[in-house]
C-alpha positions as CSV (number, residue, x, y, z in Angstrom):
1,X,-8.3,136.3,-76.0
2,X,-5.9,133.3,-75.2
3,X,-4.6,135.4,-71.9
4,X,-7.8,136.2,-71.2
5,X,-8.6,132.5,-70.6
6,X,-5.7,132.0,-69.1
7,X,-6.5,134.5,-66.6
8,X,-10.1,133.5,-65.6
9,X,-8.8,129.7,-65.5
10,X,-6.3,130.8,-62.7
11,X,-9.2,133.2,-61.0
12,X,-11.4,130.3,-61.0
13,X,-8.7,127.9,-59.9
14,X,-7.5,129.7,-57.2
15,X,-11.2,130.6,-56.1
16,X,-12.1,126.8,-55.9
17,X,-9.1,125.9,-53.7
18,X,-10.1,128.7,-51.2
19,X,-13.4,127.5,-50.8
20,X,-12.3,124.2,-50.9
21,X,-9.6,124.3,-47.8
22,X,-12.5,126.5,-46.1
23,X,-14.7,123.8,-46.6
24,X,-12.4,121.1,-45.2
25,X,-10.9,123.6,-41.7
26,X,-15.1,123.8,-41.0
27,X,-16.3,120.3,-41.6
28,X,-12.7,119.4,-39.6
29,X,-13.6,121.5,-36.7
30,X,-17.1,120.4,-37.1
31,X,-16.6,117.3,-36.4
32,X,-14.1,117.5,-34.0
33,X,-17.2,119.4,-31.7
34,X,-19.5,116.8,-32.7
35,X,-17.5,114.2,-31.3
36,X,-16.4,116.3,-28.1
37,X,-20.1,116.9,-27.3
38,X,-21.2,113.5,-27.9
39,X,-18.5,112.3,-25.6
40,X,-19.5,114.8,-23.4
41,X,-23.3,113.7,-23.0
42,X,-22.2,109.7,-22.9
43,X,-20.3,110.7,-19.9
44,X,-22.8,112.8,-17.9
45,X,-25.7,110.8,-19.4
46,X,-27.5,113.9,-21.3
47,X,-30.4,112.2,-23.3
48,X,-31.0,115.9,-24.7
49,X,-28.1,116.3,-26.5
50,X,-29.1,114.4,-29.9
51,X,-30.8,117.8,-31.0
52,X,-31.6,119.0,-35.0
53,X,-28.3,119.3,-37.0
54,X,-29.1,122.5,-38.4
55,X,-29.6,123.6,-34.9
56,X,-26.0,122.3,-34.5
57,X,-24.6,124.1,-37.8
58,X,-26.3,127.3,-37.0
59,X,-24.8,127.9,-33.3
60,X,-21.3,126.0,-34.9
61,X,-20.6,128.5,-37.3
62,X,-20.2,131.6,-34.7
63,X,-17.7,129.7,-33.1
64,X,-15.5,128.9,-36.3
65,X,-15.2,132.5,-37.0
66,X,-14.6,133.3,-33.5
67,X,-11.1,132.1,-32.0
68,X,-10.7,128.7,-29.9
69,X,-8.6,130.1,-27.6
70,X,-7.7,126.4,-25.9
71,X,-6.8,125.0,-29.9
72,X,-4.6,128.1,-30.6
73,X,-2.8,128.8,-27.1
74,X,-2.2,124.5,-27.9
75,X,-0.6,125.6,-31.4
76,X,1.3,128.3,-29.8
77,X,2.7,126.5,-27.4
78,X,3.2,123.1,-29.8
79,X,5.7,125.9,-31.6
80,X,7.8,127.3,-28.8
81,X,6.0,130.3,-27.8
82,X,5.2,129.7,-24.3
83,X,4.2,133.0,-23.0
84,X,1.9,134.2,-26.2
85,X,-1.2,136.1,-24.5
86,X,-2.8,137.0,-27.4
87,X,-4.7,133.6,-28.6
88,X,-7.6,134.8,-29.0
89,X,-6.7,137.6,-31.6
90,X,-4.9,135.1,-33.7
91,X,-8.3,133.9,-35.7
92,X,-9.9,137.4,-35.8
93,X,-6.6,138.9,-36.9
94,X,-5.9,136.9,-39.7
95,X,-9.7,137.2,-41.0
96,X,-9.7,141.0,-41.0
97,X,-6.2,140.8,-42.3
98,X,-7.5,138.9,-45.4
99,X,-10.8,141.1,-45.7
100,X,-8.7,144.5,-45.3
101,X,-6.7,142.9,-47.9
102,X,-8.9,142.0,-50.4
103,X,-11.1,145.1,-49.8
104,X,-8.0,147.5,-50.6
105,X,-7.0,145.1,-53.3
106,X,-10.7,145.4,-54.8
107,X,-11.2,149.2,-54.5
108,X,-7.7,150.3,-55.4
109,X,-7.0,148.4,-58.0
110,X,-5.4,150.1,-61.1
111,X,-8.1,151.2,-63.8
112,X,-6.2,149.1,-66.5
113,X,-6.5,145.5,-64.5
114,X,-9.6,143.7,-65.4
115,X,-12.4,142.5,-63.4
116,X,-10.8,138.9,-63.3
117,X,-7.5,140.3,-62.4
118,X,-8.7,141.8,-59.6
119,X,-10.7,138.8,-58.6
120,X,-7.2,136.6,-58.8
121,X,-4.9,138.9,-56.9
122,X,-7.9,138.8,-54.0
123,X,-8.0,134.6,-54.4
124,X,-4.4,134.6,-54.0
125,X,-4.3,137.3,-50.8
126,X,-7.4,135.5,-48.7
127,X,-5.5,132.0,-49.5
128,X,-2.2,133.5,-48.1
129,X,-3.5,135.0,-45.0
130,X,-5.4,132.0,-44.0
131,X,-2.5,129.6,-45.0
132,X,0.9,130.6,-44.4
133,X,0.3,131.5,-40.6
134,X,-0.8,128.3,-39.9
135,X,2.0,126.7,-42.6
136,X,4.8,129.0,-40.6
137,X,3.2,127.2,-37.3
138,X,3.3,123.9,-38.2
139,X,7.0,124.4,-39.4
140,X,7.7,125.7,-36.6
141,X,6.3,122.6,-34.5
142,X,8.1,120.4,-36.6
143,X,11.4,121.8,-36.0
144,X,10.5,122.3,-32.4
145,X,9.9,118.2,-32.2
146,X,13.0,117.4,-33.8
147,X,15.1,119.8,-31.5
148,X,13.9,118.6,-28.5
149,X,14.8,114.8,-29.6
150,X,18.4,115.9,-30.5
151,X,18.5,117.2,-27.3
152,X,17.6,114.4,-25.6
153,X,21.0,112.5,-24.9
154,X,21.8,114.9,-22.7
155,X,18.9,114.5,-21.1
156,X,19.2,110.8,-21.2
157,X,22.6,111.3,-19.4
158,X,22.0,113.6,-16.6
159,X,18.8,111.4,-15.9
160,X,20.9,108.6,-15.4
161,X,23.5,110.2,-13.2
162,X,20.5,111.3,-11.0
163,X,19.1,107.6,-11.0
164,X,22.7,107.0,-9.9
165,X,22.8,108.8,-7.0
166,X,19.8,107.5,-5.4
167,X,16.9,109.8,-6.7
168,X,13.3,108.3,-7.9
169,X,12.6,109.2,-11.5
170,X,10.2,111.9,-10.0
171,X,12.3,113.7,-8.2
172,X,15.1,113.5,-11.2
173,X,12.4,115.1,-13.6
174,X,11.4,117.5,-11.2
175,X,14.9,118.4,-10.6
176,X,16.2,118.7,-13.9
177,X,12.9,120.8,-14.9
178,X,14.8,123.1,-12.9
179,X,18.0,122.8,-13.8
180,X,17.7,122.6,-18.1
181,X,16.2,126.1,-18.3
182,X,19.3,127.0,-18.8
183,X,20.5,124.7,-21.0
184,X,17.8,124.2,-23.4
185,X,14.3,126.2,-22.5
186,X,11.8,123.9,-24.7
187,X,13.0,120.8,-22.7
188,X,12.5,122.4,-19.6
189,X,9.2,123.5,-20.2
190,X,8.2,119.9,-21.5
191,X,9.6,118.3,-18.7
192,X,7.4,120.9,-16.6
193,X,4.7,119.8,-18.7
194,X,5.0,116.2,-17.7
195,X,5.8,117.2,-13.6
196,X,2.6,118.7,-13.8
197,X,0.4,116.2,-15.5
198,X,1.9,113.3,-13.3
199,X,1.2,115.1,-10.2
200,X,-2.9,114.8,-11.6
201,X,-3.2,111.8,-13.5
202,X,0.0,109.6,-12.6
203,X,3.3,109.5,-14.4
204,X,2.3,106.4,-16.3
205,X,-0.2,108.5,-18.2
206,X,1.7,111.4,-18.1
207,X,4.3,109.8,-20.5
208,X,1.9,108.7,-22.8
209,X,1.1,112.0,-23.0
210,X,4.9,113.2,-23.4
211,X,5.4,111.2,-26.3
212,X,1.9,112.2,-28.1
213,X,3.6,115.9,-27.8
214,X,6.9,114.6,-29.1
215,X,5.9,111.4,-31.2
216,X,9.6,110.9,-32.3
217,X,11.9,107.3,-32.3
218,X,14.2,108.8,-29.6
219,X,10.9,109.5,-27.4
220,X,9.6,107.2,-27.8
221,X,12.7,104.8,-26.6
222,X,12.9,107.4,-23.9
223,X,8.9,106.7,-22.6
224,X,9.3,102.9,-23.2
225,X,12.4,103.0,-20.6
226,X,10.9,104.7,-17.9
227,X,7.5,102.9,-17.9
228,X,9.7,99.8,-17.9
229,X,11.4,100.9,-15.1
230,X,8.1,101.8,-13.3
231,X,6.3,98.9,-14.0
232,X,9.0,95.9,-13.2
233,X,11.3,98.3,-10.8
234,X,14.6,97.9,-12.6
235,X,17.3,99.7,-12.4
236,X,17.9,101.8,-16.0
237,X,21.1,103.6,-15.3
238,X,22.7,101.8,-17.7
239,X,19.2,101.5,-19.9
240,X,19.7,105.0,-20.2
241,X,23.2,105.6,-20.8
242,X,23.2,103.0,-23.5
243,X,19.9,104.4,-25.0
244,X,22.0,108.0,-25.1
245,X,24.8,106.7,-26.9
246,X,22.4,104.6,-29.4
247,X,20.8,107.7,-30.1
248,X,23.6,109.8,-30.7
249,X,25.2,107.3,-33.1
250,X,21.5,106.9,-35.0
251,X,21.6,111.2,-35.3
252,X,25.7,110.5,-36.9
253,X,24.3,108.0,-39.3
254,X,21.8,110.3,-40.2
255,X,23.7,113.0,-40.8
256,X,26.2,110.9,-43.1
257,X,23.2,109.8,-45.3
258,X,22.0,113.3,-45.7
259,X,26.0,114.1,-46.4
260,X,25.9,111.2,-48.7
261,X,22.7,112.4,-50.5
262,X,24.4,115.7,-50.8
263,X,26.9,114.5,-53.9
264,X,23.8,113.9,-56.1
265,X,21.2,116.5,-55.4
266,X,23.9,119.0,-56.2
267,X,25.0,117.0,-59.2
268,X,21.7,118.0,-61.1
269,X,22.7,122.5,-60.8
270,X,26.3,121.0,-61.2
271,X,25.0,120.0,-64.9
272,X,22.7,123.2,-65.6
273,X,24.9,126.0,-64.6
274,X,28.5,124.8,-65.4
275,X,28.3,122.3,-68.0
276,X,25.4,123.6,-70.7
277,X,27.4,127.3,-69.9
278,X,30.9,125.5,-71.2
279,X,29.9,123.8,-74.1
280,X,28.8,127.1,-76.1
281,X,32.3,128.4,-74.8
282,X,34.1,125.3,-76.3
283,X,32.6,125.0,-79.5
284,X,31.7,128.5,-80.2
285,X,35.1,129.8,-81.9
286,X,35.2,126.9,-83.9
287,X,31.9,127.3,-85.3
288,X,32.8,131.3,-85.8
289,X,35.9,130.6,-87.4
290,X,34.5,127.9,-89.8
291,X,31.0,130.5,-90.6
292,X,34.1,133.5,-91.4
């Protein structure tokens, strides 16, 4: 009896944290449109686009179970796949994934699992495939962001050798666009990224943009030097040179704190797995040969 609430606790547990993430990715997305269209009609001046809201909601939900092929090729790319053509497979895929799933799981279920059983295991396989791919994508992005900044002082340096030798900061970008494909690929294709956005809206904006992609310190440092250098004219060859070396010594300290840290977190499997094991070894004979 006691397992069996145990069981329809979980099912219903489970159950209300699927709907409930459902209910947050919709009203997220929903809103996100809301605000795109209303931005939309205050710039072209549209006085019909204030229509019902169940009007809205109805011809919205189509398009949340279909696949935003600009959101996801944006995801795709934010996690270092470049050349993925199939972005508009990724939403559809992971739906019939989860209903193939939970259909199989429903139908071919052993005949000695209850009906709440059943109903868990399908909780637990919609909430995987609608999760973990995005989970493994935004890990993925993460890592992606921090690469790119520890990558930077190199990029820091040959910028400022190029500065050196007479070149504009466009033309060094542009040429070492070129030139770090074969170094490191993501940095290439971000500095691509910023080439082409500077040649539409300016490179002013396209920095700003650079460092909404890559909203690290080092970037950060990185934007602030070159619009400094574009605004006032300065010269930043040795900006940039000193900026390199700051952030190499910041990624040493770093990795001394985490070296630091290390002494402690490993204390705590230190104390579970060789010091509770020893003390039975120690005071076990004694105890044996005072019992015989």
């Amino acid at each position: 009896m006691m397992n069996n609430q145990i069981t329809l606790f979980l099912a219903l547990a489970v159950l209300f944290f699927g709907i409930v993430a459902i209910f947050v990715v919709i009203s997220s997305r929903f809103k996100r449109k809301k605000a795109l269209r209303k931005y939309a009609s205050k710039e072209l001046g549209d006085s019909t686009a204030s229509s019902d809201g169940v009007e809205k909601f109805e011809q919205y939900i189509p398009k949340v179970l279909s696949a935003n092929t600009a959101d996801i090729d944006d995801m795709f790319k934010s996690a270092g796949y470049y050349e993925f053509k199939f972005a508009s497979l990724y939403m559809p895929a992971k739906y019939i994934a989860a209903a193939i799933g939970a259909g199989l799981i429903f139908f071919l279920s052993p005949a000695d699992w209850t009906r709440i059983v059943v109903l868990l295991f399908c909780g637990i396989w919609l909430c995987v495939c609608i999760s973990v791919p995005d989970m493994v994508l935004a890990e993925k992005k993460r890592k992606l962001k921090k690469r790119v900044s520890a990558q930077l002082p190199y990029l820091l340096d040959l910028l400022a050798m190029c500065v050196k030798t007479g070149m504009t900061i466009e033309s060094s970008l542009f040429y070492l666009s070129e030139e770090m494909k074969g170094f490191d690929k993501h940095i290439a294709h971000t500095l691509n990224q910023t080439n082409a956005r500077s040649r539409i809206v300016g490179l002013d904006v396209a920095l700003d943009e650079l460092y909404q992609r890559v909203p690290t310190n080092a970037m950060r440092s990185f934007v602030m030097t070159l619009k400094q250098s574009l605004h006032y004219g300065s010269s930043i060859y040795e900006v940039l040179t000193t900026l390199a070396a700051d952030i190499r010594e910041i990624t040493l300290l770093e990795t001394e704190e985490r070296m630091g840290k290390l002494a402690s977190k490993i204390s705590v499997p230190m104390i579970l797995f060789h010091m509770f094991p020893i003390v039975p070894l120690v005071i076990g004979p004694p105890i044996m040969r005072y019992f015989s």
